[in-house]
VOTOR-431513 format. One record per atom (N, C-alpha, C): residue number from 1; residue in three letters; atom name; x, y, z. Coordinates in steps of 0.2 Angstrom, whole numbers, plus 5000, padded with zeros to 4 digits. Example, Ala and Ser with C-alpha at 12.3 -4.5 7.8 and 13.67 -1.06 7.14 Angstrom:
2
{pt 1,Ala,N,{5066,4972,5039}}
{pt 1,Ala,CA,{5062,4978,5039}}
{pt 1,Ala,C,{5066,4984,5039}}
{pt 2,Ser,N,{5064,4989,5035}}
{pt 2,Ser,CA,{5068,4995,5036}}
{pt 2,Ser,C,{5064,5000,5039}}
This chain:
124
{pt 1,Unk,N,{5150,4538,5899}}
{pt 1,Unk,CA,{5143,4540,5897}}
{pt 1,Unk,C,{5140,4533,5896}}
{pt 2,Unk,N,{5133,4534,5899}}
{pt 2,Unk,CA,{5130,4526,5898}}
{pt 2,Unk,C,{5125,4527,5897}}
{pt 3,Unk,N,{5120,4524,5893}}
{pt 3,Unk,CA,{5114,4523,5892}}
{pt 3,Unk,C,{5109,4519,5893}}
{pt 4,Unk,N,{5103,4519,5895}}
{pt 4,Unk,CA,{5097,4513,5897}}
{pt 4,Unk,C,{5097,4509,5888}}
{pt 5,Unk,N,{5098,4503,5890}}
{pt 5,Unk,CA,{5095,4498,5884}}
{pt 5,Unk,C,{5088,4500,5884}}
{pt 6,Unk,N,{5084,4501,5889}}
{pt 6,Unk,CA,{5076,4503,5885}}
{pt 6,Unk,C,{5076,4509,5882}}
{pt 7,Unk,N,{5076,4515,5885}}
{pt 7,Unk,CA,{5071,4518,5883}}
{pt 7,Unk,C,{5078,4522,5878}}
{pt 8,Unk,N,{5086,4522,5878}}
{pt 8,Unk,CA,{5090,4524,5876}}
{pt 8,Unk,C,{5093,4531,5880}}
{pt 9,Unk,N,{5090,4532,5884}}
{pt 9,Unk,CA,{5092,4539,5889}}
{pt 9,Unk,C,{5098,4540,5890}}
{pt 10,Unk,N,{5100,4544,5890}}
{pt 10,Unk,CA,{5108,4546,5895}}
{pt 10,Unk,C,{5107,4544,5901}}
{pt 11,Unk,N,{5109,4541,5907}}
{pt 11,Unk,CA,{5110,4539,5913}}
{pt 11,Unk,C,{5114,4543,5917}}
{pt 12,Unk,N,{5111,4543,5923}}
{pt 12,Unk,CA,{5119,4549,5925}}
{pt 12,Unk,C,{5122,4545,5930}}
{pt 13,Unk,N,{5129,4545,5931}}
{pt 13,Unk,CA,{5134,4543,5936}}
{pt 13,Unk,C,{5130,4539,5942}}
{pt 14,Unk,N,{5130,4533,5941}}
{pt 14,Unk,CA,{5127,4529,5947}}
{pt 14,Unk,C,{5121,4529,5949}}
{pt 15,Unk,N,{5118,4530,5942}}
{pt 15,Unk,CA,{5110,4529,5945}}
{pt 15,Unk,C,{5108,4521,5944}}
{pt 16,Unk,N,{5102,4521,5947}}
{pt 16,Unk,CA,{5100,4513,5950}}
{pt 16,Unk,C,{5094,4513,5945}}
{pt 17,Unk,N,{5090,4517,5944}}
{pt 17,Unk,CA,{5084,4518,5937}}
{pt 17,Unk,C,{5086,4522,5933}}
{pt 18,Unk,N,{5082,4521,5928}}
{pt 18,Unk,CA,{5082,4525,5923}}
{pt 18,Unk,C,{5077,4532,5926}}
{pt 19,Unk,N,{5080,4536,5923}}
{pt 19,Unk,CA,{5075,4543,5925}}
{pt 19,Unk,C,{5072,4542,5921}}
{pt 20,Unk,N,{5071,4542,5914}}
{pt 20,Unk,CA,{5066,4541,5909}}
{pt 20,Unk,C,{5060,4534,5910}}
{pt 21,Unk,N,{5061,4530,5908}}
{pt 21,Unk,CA,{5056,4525,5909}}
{pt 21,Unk,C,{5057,4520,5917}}
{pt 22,Unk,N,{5061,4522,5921}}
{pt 22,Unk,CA,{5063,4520,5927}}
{pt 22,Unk,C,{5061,4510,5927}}
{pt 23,Unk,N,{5069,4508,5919}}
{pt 23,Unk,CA,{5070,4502,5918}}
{pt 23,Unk,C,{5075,4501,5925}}
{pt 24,Unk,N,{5077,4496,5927}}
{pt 24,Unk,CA,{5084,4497,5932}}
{pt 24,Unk,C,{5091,4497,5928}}
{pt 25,Unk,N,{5095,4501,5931}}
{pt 25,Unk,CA,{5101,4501,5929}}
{pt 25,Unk,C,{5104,4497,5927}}
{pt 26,Unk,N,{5106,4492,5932}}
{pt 26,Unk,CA,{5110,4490,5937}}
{pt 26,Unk,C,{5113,4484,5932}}
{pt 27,Unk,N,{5109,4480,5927}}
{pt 27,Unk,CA,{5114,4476,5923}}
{pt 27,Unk,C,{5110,4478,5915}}
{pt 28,Unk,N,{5105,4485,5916}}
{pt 28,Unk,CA,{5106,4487,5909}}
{pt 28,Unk,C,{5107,4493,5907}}
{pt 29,Unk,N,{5114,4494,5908}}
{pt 29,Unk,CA,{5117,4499,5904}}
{pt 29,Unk,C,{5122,4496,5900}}
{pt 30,Unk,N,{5123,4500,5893}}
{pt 30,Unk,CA,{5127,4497,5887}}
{pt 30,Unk,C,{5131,4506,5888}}
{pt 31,Unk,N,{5136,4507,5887}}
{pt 31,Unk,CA,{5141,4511,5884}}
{pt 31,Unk,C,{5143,4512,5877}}
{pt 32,Unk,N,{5140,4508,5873}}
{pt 32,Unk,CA,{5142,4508,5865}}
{pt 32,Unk,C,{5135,4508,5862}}
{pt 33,Unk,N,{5131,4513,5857}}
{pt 33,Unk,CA,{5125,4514,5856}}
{pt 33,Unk,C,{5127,4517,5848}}
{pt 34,Unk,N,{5122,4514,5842}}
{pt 34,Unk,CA,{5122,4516,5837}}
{pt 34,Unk,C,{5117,4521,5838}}
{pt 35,Unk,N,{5118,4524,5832}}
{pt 35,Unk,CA,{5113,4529,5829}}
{pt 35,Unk,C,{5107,4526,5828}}
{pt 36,Unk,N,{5107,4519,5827}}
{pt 36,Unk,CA,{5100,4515,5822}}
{pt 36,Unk,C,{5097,4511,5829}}
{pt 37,Unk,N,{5100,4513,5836}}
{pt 37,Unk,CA,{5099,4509,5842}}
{pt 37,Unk,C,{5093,4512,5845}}
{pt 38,Unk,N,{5097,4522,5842}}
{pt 38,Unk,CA,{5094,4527,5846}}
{pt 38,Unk,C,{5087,4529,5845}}
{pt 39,Unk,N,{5083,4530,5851}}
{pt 39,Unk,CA,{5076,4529,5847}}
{pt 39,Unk,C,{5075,4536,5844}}
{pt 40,Unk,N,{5070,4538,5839}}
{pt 40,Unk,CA,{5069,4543,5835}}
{pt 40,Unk,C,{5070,4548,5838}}
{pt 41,Unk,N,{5066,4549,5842}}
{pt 41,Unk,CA,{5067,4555,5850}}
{pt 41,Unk,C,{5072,4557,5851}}
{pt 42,Unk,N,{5078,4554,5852}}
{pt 42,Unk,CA,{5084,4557,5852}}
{pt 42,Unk,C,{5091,4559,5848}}
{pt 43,Unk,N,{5085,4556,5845}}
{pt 43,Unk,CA,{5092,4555,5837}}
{pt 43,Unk,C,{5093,4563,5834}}
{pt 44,Unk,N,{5100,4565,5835}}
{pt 44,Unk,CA,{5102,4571,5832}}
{pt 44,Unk,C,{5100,4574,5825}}
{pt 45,Unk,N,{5101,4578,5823}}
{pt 45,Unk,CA,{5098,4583,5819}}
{pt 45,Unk,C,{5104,4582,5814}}
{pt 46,Unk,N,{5103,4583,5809}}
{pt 46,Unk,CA,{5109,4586,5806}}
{pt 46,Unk,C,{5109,4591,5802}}
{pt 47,Unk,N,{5115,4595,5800}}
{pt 47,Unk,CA,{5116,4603,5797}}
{pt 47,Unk,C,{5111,4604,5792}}
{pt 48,Unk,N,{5109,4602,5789}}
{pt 48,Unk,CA,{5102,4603,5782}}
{pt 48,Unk,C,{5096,4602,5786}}
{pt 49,Unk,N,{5093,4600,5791}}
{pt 49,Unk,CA,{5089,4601,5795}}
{pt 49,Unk,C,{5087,4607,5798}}
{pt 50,Unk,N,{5095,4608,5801}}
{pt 50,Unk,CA,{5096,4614,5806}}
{pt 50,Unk,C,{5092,4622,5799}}
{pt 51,Unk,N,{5096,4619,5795}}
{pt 51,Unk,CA,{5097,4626,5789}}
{pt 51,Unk,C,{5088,4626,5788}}
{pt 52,Unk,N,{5088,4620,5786}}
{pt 52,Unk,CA,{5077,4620,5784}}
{pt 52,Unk,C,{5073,4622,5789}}
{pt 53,Unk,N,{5073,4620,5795}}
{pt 53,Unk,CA,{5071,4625,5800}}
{pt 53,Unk,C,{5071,4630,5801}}
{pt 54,Unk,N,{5077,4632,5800}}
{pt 54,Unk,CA,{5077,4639,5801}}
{pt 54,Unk,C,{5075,4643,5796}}
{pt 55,Unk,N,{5075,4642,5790}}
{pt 55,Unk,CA,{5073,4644,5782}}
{pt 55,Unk,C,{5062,4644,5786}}
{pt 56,Unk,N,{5061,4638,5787}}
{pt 56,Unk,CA,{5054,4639,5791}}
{pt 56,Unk,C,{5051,4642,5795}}
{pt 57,Unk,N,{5056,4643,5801}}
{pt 57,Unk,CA,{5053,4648,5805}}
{pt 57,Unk,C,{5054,4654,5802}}
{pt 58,Unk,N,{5058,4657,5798}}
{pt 58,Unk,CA,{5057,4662,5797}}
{pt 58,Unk,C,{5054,4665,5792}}
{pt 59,Unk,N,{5049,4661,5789}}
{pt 59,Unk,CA,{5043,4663,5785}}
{pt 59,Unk,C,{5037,4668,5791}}
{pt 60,Unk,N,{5034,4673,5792}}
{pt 60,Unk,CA,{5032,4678,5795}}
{pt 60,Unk,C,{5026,4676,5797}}
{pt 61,Unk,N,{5021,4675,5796}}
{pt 61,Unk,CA,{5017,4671,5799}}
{pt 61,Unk,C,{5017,4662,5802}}
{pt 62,Unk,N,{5015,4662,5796}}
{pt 62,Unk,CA,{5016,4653,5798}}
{pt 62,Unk,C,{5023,4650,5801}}
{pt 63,Unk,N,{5028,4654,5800}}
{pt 63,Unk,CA,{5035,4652,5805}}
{pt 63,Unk,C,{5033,4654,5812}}
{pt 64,Unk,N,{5031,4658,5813}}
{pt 64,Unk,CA,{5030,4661,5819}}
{pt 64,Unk,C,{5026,4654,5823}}
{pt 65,Unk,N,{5020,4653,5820}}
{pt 65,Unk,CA,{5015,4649,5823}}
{pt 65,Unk,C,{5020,4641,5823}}
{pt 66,Unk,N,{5022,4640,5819}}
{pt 66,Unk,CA,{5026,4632,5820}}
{pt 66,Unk,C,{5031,4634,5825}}
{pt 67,Unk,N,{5035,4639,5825}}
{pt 67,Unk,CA,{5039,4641,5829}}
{pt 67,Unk,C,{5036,4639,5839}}
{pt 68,Unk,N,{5030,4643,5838}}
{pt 68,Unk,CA,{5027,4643,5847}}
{pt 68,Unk,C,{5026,4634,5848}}
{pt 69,Unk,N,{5022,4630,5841}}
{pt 69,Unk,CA,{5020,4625,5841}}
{pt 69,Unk,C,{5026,4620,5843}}
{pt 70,Unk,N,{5031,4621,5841}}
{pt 70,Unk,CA,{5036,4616,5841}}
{pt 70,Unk,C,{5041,4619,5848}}
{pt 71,Unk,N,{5043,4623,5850}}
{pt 71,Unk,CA,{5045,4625,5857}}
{pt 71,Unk,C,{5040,4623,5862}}
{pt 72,Unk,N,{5033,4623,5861}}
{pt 72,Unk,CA,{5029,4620,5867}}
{pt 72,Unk,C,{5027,4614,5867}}
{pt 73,Unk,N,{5031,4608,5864}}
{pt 73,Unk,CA,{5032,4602,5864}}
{pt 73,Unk,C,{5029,4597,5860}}
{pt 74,Unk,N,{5027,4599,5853}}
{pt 74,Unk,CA,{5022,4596,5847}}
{pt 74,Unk,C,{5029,4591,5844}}
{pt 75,Unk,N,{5034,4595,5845}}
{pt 75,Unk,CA,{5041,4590,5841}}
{pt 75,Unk,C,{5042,4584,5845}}
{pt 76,Unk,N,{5042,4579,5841}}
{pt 76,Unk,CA,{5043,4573,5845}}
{pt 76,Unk,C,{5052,4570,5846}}
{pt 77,Unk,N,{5054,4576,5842}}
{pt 77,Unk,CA,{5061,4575,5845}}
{pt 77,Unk,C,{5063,4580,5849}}
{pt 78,Unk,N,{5067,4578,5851}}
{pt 78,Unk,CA,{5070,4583,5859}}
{pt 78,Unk,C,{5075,4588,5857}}
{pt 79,Unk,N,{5080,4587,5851}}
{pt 79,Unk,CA,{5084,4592,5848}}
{pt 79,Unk,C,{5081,4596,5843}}
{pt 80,Unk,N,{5074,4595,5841}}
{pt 80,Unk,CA,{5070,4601,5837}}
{pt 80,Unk,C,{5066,4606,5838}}
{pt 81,Unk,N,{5065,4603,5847}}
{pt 81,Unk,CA,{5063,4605,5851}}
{pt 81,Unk,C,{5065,4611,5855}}
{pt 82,Unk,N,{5072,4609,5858}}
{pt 82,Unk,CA,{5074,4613,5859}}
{pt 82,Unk,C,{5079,4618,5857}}
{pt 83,Unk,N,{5079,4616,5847}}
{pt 83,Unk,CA,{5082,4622,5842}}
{pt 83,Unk,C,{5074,4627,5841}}
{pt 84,Unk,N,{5070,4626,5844}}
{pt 84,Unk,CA,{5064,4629,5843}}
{pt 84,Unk,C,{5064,4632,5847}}
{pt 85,Unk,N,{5061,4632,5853}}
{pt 85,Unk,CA,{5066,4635,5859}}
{pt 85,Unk,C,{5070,4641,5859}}
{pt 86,Unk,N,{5074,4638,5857}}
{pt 86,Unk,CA,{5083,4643,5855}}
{pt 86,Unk,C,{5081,4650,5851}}
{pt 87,Unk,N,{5076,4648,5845}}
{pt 87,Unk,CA,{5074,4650,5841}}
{pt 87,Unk,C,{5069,4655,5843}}
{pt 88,Unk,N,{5064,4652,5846}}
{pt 88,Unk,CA,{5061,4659,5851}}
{pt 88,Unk,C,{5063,4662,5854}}
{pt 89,Unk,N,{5068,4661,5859}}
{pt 89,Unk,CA,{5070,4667,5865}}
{pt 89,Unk,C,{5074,4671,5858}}
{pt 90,Unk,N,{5078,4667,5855}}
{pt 90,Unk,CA,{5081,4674,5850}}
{pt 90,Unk,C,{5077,4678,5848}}
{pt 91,Unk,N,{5073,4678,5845}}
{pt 91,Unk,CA,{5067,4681,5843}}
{pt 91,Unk,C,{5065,4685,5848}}
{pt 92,Unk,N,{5061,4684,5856}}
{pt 92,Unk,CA,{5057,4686,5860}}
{pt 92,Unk,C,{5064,4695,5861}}
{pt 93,Unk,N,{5070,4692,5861}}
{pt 93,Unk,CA,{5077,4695,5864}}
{pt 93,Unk,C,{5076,4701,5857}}
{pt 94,Unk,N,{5075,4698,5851}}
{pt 94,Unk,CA,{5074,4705,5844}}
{pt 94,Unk,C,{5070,4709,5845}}
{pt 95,Unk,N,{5065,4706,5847}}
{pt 95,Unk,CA,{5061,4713,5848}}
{pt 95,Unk,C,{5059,4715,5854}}
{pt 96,Unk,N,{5060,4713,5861}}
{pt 96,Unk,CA,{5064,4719,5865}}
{pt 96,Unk,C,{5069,4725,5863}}
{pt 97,Unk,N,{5074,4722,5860}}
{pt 97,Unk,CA,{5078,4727,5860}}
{pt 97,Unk,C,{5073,4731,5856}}
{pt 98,Unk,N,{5071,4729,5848}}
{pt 98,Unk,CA,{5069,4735,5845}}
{pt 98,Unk,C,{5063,4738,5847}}
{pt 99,Unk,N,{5060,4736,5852}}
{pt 99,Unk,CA,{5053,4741,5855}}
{pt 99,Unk,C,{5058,4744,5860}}
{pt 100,Unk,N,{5063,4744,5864}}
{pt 100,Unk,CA,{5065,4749,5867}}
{pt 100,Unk,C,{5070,4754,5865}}
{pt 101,Unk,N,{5073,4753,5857}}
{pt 101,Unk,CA,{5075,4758,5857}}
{pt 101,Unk,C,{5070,4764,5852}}
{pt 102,Unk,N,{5064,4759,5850}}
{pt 102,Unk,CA,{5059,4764,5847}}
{pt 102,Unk,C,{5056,4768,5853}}
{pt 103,Unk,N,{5056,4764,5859}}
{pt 103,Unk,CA,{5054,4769,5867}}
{pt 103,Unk,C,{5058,4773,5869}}
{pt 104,Unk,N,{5066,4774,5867}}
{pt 104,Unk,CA,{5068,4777,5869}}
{pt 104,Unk,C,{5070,4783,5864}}
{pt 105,Unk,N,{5068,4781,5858}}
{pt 105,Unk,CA,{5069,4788,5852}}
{pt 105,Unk,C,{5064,4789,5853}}
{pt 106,Unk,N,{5059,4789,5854}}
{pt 106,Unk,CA,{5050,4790,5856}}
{pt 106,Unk,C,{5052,4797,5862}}
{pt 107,Unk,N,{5054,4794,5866}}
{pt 107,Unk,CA,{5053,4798,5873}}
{pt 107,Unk,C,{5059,4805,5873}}
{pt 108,Unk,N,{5064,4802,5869}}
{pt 108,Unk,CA,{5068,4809,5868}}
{pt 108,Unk,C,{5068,4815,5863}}
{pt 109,Unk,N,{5062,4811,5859}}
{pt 109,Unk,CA,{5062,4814,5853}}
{pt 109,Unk,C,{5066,4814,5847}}
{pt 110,Unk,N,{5070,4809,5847}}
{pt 110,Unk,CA,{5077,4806,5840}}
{pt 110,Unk,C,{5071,4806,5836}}
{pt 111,Unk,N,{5065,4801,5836}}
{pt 111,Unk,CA,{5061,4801,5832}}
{pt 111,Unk,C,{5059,4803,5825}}
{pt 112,Unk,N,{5055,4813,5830}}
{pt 112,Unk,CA,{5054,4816,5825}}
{pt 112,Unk,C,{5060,4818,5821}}
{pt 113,Unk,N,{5067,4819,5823}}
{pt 113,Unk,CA,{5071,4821,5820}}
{pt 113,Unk,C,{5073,4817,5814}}
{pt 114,Unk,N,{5072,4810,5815}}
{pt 114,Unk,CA,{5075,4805,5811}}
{pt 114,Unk,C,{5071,4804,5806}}
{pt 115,Unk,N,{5063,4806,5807}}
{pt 115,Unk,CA,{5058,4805,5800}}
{pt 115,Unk,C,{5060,4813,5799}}
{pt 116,Unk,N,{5061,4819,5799}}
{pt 116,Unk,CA,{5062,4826,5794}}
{pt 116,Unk,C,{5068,4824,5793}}
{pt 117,Unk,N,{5073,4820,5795}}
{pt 117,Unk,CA,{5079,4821,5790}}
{pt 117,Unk,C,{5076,4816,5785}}
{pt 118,Unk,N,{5073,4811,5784}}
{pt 118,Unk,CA,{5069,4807,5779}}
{pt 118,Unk,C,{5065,4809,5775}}
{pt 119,Unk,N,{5062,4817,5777}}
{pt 119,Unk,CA,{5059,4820,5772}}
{pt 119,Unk,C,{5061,4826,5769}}
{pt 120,Unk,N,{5067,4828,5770}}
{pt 120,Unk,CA,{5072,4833,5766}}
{pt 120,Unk,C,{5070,4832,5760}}
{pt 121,Unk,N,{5071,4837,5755}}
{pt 121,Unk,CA,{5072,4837,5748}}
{pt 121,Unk,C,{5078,4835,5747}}
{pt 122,Unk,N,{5079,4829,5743}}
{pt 122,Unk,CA,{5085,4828,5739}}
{pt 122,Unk,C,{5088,4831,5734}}
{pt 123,Unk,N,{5092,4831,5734}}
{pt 123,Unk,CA,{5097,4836,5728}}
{pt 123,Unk,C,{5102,4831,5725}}
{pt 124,Unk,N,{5101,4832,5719}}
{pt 124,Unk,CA,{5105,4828,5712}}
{pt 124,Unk,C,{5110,4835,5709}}
């Protein structure tokens, strides 16, 4: 695994530029990269982050709206980005399934059955 000394990129296997800032390869690529080398942009995320994020998106309103903001590319890191992302298709995937099984107890009529078993008399 190799990196561009500029822009910090991953490189792939025998490239001659950088796909990122299109530096030349050819005598700069370094193998060994700190954490403090790596620029903000792709510097990993760690576990308490990942937890706060998610603790944020999930606030009902205003998660929702940082949620769209930060998936369509306002994060200026790439792994927040694309935990934002992650975070939305699960989301979009909840509530299909639950609009379709509410379509489909709709249409066969489980529905009304499942609100009169809710309004039975209780008995103590």
């Amino acid at each position: 695994m190799s990196f561009c000394q500029n822009c910090g990129k991953e490189l792939p296997d025998q490239a001659k530029k950088c796909p990122e800032c299109g530096a030349d390869a050819a005598g700069n690529v370094r193998n060994d990269i700190t954490l403090e080398e790596l620029p903000k942009r792709f510097r990993p995320l760690g576990a308490w982050a990942y937890f706060g994020w998610s603790l944020l998106f999930s606030i009902p309103v205003v998660g929702l709206i940082l949620l769209i903001v930060f998936s369509t590319g306002a994060a200026r890191n790439i792994n927040l980005r694309r935990f934002a992302r992650s975070h939305f298709c699960m989301l979009l995937f909840i509530f299909i399934v639950i609009a379709a099984v509410l379509i489909v107890g709709a249409a066969t009529g489980s529905w009304l059955t499942f609100t009169q078993w809710l309004a039975r008399p209780t008995r103590f």
